[in-house]
Legacy VTK file of the C-alpha trace (Angstrom):
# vtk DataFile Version 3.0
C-alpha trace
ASCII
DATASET POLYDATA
POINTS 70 float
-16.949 3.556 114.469
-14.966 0.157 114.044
-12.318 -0.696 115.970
-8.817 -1.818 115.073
-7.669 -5.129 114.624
-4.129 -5.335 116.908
-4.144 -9.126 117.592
-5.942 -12.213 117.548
-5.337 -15.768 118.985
-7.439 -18.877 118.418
-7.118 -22.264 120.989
-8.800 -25.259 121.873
-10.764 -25.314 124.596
-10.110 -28.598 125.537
-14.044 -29.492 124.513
-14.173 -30.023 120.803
-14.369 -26.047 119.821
-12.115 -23.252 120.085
-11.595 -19.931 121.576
-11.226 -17.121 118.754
-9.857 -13.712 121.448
-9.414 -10.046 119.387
-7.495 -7.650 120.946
-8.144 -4.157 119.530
-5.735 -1.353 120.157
-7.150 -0.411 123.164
-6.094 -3.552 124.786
-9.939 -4.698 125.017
-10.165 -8.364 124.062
-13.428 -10.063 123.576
-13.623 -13.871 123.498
-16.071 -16.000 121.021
-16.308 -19.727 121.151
-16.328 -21.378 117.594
-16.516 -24.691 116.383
-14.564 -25.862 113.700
-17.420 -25.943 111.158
-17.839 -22.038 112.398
-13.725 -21.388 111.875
-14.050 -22.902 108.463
-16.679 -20.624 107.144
-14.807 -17.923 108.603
-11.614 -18.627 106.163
-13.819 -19.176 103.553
-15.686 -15.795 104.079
-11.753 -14.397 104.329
-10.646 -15.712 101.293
-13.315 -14.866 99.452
-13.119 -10.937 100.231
-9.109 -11.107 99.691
-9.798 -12.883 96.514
-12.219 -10.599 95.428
-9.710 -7.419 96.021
-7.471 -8.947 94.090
-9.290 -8.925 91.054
-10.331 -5.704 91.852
-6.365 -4.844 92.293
-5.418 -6.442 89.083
-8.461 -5.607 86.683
-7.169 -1.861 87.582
-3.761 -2.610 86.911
-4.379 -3.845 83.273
-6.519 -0.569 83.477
-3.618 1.384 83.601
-1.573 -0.420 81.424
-0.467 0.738 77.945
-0.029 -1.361 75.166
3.627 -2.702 74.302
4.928 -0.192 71.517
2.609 3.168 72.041
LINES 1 71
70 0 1 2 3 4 5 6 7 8 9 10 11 12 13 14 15 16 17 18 19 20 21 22 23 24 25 26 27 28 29 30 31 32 33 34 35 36 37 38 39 40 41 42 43 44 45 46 47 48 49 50 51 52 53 54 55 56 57 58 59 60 61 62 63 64 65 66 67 68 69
């Protein structure tokens, strides 16, 4: 079963890469180190699913819609 998403924190490390730390709601927090290149494709990969619900979110709302004087 997944776990749930409470928190997450990304910082420098202080050699070129970062530290990406998620906190679940148990309070257990494991730490990855990520480059840059590695954050980037992360937003990408992000934006892509958000972008992709909201088509999904607004091809069902024209779905639903009625046309203007029915």
């Amino acid at each position: 079963m997944a776990r749930t998403l409470s928190q997450f924190t990304i910082t420098p490390d202080g050699n070129g890469d970062y530290v990406l730390s998620l906190e679940d709601d148990d309070g257990e927090t494991i730490d990855f180190t990520a480059s840059f290149d590695q954050l980037d494709l992360i937003t990408e990969a992000i934006d892509d699913a958000l972008e992709a619900d909201e088509d999904d979110l607004v091809a069902d709302d024209e779905d639903e819609e009625e046309p203007a004087g029915e």
